[in-house]
C-alpha positions in Angstrom: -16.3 15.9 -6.1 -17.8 15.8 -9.6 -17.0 13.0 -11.8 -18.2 14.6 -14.7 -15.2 16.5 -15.0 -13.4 13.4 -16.3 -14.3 13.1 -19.4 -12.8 9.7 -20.9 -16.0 8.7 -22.8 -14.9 9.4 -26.4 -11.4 7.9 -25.9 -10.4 4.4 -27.3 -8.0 3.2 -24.3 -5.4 0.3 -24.8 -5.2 -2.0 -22.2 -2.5 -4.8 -21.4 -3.8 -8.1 -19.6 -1.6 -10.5 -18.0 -2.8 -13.4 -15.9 0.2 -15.1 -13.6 0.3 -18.8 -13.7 -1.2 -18.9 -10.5 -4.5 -16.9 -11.6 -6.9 -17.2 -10.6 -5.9 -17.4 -7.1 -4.0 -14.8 -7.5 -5.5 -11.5 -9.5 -4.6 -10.6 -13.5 -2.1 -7.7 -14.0 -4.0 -4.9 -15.5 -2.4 -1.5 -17.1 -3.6 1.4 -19.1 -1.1 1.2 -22.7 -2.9 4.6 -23.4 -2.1 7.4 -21.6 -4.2 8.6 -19.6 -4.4 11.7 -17.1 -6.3 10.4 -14.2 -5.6 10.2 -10.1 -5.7 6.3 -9.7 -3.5 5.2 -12.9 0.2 6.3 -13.0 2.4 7.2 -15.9 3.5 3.5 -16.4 -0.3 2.7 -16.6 -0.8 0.8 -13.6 -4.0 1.1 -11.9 -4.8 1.6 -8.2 -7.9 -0.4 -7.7 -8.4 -3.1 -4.8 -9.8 -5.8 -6.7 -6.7 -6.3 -8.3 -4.8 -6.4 -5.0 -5.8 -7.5 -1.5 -9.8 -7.3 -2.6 -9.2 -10.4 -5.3 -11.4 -13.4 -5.1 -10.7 -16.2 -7.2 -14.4 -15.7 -7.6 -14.1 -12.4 -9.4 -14.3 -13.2 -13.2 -12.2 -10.9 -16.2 -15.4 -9.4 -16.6 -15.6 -7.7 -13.7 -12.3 -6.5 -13.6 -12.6 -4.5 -16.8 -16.1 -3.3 -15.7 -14.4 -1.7 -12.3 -11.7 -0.5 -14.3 -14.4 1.4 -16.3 -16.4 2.2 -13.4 -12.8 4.3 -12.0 -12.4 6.2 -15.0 -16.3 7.6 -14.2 -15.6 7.7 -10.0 -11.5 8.7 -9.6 -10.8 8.7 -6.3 -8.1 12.1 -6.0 -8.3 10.6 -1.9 -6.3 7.6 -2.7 -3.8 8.1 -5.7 -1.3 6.9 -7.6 -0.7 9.6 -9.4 -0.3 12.2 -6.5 0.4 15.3 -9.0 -2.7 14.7 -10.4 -4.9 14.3 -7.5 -2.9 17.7 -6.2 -4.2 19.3 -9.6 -8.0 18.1 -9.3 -8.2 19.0 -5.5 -6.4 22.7 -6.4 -7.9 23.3 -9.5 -10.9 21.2 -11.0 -11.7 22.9 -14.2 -8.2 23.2 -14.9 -7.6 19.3 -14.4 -11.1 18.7 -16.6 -8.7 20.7 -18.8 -5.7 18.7 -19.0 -8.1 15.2 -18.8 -9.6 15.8 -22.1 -6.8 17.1 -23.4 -4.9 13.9 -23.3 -7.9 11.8 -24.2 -7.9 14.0 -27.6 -4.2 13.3 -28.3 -3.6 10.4 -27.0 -6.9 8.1 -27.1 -8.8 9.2 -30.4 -10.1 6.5 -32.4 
């Protein structure tokens, strides 16, 4: 699968923080405020990535969240969603999902 077909790179994408009282041993709460058409982040903005579930360290720093946040929005994975329609979109029909991704990064995520 080609990740050049998400194209986020001109969009300005809000993001809410939140780290529980017992961070770090327990990872931040990370979500898109933006919306964003992508396989791993749902309509409510929550993200399907490990490290911020049973892959947390209390070693991991804030830093390397957002950097593997980032890194998803270059490598989606449409084999383990949390959007489901939109993984079902990308496997059917990749240059229509390309489409739809840059579409909302237009309307929702210009600077």
């Amino acid at each position: 699968m080609s990740s050049c077909l998400w194209d986020f790179e001109d969009g300005v994408f809000r993001l809410e923080l939140f780290l529980p009282e017992d961070y770090p041993m327990a990872p931040p709460k990370v979500r898109f405020l933006t919306k964003i058409y992508h396989p791993n982040i749902d309509k409510l903005g929550r993200i399907c990535l490990d490290i911020l579930k049973d892959k947390w360290s209390p070693a991991l720093q804030i830093r390397t969240v957002l950097l593997s946040v980032q890194a998803l929005l270059s490598s989606p994975n449409p084999d383990d969603p949390l959007a489901t329609d939109v993984a079902k979109h990308y496997k059917e029909n990749e240059k229509d999902a390309q489409r739809v991704s840059r579409e909302w990064t237009e309307k929702f995520a210009s600077a």
